[in-house]
N, C-alpha and C positions, 0 to 999 in steps of 0.2 A: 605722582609721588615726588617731595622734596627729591633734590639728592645734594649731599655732599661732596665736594670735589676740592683734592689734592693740589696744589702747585706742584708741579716735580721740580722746580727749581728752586725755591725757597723754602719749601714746607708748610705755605699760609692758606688755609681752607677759605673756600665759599662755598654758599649757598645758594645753587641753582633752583630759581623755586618755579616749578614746571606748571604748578597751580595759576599759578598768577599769570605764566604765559602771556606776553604783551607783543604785542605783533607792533611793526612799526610805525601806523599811525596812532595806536594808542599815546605814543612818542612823542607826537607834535604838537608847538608850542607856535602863539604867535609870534614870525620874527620882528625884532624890535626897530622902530623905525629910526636912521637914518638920522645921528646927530649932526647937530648948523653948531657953528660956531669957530672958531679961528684952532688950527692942527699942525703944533710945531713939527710934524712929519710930512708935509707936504711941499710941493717946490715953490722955493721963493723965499723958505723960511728955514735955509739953513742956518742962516745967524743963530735962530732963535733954540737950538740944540746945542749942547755943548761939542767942542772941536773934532769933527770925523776922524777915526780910525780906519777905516776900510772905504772905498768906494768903488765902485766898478760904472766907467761912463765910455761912451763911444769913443771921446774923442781924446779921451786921456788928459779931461783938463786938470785943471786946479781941484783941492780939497774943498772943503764949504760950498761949490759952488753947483752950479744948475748942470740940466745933460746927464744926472745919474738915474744909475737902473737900480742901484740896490746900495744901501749907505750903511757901515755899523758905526755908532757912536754911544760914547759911555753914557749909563744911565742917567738925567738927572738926579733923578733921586735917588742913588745906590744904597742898595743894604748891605752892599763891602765896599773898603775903598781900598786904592792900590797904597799909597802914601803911609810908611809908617815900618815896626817889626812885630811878630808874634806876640814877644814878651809872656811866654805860656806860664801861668800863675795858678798855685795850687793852695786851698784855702780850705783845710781837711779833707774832709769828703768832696768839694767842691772843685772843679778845677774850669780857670775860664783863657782865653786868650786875644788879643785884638783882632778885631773886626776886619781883617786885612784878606784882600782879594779884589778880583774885578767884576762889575756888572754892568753888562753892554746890552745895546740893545739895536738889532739888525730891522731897518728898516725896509720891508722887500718889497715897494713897487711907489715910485712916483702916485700911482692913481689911490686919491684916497678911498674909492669904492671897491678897490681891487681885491681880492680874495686869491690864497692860492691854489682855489680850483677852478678859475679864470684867469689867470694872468701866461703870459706866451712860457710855453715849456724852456726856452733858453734862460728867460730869467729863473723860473724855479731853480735854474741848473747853479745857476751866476747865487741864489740861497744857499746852497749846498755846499760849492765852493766858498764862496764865506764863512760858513762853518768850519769847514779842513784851514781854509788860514788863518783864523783867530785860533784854533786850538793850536796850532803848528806855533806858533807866536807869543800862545801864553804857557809852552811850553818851557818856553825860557825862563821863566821868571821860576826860584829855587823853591820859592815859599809856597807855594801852589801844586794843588796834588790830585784836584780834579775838576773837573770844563762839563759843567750841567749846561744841556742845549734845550730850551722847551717853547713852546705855544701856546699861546692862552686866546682862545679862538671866540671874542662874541663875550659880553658882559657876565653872563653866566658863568663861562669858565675862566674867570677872572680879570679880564681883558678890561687895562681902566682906559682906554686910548681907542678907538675904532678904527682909524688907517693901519692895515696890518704889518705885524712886526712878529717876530719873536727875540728871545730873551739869551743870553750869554751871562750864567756866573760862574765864575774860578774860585774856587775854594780850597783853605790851606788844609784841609782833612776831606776824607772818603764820607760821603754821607751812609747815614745806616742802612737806606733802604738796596744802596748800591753794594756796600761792605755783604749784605743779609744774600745778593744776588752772586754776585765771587764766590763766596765763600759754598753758597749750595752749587753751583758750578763747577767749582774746585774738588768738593767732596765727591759727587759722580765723577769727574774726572780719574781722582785717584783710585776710585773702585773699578772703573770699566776699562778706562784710558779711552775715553772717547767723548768727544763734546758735546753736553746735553745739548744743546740747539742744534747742530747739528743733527743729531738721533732723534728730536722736534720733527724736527724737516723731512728726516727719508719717512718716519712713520705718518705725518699729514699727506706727505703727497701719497702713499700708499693706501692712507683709508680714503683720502677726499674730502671727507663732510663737513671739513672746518678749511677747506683751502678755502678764500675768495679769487684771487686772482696769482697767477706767476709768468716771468717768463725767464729767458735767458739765467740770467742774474739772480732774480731775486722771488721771492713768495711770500704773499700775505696769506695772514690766518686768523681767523679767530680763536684764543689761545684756548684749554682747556678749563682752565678754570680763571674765567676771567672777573676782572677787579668790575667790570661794570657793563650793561648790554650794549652789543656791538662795538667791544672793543675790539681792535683790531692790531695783529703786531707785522710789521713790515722788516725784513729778514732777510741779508744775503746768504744765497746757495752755496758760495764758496765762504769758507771759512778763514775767518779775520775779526782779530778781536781791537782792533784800532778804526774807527773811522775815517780817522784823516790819512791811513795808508790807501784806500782806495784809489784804482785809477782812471785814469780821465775819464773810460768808457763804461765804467761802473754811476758815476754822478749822472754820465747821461742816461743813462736806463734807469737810475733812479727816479731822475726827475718825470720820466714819464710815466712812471710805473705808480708814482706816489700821489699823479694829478690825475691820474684815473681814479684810483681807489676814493680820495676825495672827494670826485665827480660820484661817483658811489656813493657815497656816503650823504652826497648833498641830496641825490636823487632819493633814496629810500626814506632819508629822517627829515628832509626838510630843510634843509639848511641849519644842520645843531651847531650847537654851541661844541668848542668842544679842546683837549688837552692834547699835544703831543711831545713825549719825550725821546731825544737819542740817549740809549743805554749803549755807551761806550767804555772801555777800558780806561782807566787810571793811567793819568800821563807819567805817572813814573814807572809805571811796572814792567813798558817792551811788549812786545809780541805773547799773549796767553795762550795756549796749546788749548785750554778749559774754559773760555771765553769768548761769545759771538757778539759784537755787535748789532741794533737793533733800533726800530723804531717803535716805538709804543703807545696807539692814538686812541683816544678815550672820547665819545660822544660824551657830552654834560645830560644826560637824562634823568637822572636819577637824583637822590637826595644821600650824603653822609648824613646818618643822625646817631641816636645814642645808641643802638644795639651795636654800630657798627666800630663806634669810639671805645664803645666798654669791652666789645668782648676781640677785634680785630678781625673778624670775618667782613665779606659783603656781600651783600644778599643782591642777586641779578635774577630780574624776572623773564629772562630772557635765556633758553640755551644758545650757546657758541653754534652749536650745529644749525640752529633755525635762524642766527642772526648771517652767518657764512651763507645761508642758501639763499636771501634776501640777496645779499648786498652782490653776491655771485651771479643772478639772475636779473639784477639791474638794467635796465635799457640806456645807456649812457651816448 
């Protein structure tokens, strides 16, 4: 039997559909082979990117140049620019304002076959800290009010480039999907005084059937009603609703904690395609008492089509519970 399931943080339903039951190689797809062709992300060709932002290299040399582990540099082709002011304009009902903001983009590994569920765990680490100092950074800037970090992993999940990277935009407003997750956050908060993610966490590790993996630090899970099969959210134990508050020894257990789960995930589906976002705090708002910081990584298996546009639900043929026991039982 279908069944219907709750977000307790939002309030947005899916449909678990226990019929259709797809086990994980129903899942696989051939992977796509291996584009030729010349990759302004690779070394030799830093010219060929616009002026680096961040670099982390051994020997601490120059900007632009060769010896780096991990590079962020502004998008070429940004859909915000930093250049310019709001100018927020209201035109009745209508209200718009400039395009202003930054979009970066973290190149993380000299090798263009690299993947980050093969590259040395220091670098994943040397990712993560890029992330806390580009938010710590574009904190400064007054017009800017929130720092979306995400991954587009493999052509399917939107990946126009194959030497892997993920994405950096700063935006001068809260997006909705973020606004929708506060805000059902905040309301538990004010009824219980207690942080839903948090109260996520003691009741997963309590039943089990949706842990994949934990330790020290942090706990993955397959959440209860998830946006898609074998999503998975990755979740520190202590509570902090800022990413880039973390400390040193928190990045390292992340980064190892989150090239397993990958390793996981490569082994069960095949190498998917696939989405990861940090759901972090609002750079203006300080320390939330009613918000946890989080990772949230989405295999590409499935199709968005019109049932799911028209009515907001999403149909996953897959329980949380049968995708956690896969990925938990993985031989990695």
């Amino acid at each position: 039997m279908p069944e219907l399931r709750k977000d307790p943080i939002i309030g947005r339903w899916v449909i678990i559909s226990t019929e259709r039951g797809k086990r994980p190689s129903e899942f696989e797809r051939a992977r796509p082979a291996p584009k030729s062709g010349f990759c302004p992300f690779c070394p030799g060709h830093e010219d060929k990117t616009p002026p680096e932002i961040l670099g982390y290299r051994k020997d601490n040399g120059a900007p632009d140049t060769g010896g780096w582990h991990v590079r962020v540099v502004p998008n070429k082709y940004p859909a915000l620019k930093v250049e310019g002011n709001l100018d927020r304009v209201g035109d009745g009902v209508y209200d718009r304002m400039n395009g202003i903001g930054a979009h970066e983009v973290v190149i993380e590994s000299p090798g263009h076959k690299d993947s980050l569920s093969t590259i040395p765990i220091e670098q994943f680490e040397e990712i993560l800290w890029s992330y806390r100092d580009r938010i710590i950074d574009l904190k400064k800037d007054d017009r800017l009010r929130y720092v979306l970090i995400f991954k587009n992993h493999g052509e399917a999940a939107g990946a126009t480039l194959e030497h892997s990277h993920s994405q950096i935009i700063a935006l001068p407003i809260i997006p909705k999907r973020v606004a929708e997750e506060l805000d059902g956050a905040k309301a538990y908060y004010e009824y219980k005084e207690r942080c839903i993610f948090c109260d996520i966490i003691r009741q997963e590790i309590m039943q089990a059937s949706r842990v994949v993996a934990e330790n020290s630090d942090f706990i993955a899970i397959t959440p209860y009603a998830p946006k898609s099969p074998f999503e998975v959210w990755i979740l520190p134990k202590q509570h902090e609703a800022n990413f880039e508050n973390c400390q040193k020894h928190h990045y390292e257990n992340l980064s190892v904690f989150f090239s397993e789960i990958l390793k996981r995930m490569d082994k069960v589906l095949n190498f998917p395609p696939y989405n990861f976002i940090l759901h972090t705090a609002p750079i203006r708002n300080g320390d939330l008492n009613f918000y946890h910081w989080h990772f949230e990584l989405m295999p590409k298996l499935t199709r968005v089509a019109g049932f799911e546009w028209g009515s907001g639900f999403y149909i996953n043929p897959t329980s949380p519970e049968e995708a956690a026991k896969f990925l938990r039982e993985a031989k990695i």
